[in-house]
C-alpha positions in Angstrom: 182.7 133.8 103.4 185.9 135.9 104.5 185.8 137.6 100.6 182.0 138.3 100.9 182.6 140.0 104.7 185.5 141.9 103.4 182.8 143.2 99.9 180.5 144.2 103.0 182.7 145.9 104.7 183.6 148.1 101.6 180.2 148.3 100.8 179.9 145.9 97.7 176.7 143.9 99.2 175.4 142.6 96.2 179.1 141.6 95.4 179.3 139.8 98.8 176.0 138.1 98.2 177.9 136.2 95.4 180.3 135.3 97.5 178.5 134.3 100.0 176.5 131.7 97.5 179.5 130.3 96.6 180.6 130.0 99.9 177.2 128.0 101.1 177.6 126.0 97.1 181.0 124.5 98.6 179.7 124.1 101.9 176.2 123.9 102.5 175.6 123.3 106.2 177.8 126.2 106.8 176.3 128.6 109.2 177.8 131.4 108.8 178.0 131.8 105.1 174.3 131.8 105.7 174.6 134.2 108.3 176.4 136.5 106.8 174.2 136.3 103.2 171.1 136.6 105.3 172.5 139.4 106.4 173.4 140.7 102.9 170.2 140.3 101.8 168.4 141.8 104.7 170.7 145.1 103.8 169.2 145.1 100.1 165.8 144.6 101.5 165.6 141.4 100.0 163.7 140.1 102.9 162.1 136.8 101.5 165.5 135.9 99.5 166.6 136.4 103.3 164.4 134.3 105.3 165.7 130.8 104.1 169.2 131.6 105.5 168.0 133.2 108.8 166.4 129.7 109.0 169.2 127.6 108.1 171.3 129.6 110.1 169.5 129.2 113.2 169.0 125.2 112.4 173.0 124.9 112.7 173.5 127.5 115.4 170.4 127.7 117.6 172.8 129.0 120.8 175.6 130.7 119.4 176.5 134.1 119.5 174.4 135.9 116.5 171.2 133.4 117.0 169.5 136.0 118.9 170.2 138.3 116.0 168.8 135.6 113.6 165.9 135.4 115.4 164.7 139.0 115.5 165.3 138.8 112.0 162.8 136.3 111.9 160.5 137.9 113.8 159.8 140.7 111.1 158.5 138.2 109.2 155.7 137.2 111.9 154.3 140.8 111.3 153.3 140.1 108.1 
């Protein structure tokens, strides 16, 4: 997760979103390797590849600090 952050940061998304799948391949229930891809993905307009991990994400972390974030994520997908 830190390696696909890091590709983000330098602008290498599709890079990260590698990463990021490995990350979530290793550890599944992770949230923020979910976070984070959704994120990834969202950036590449890759909205549907998206929406699973804003989902998962939110299953995991329903309180924490980037849930609200998650969740207006979500919400573009209600207008559709």
């Amino acid at each position: 997760t830190q390696l696909g952050c890091l590709l983000c940061e330098e602008g290498e998304r599709t890079a990260a979103v590698d990463a990021f799948r490995i990350a979530i391949e290793v550890h599944p229930e992770f949230p923020d390797a979910h976070y984070h891809l959704a994120d990834a993905l969202t950036a590449l307009g890759d909205l549907a590849a998206a929406r699973p991990h804003w989902e998962m994400f939110l299953r995991h972390n329903p309180r924490g600090p980037w849930a609200e974030l998650a969740r207006q994520q979500l919400s573009r997908f209600a207008d559709r």
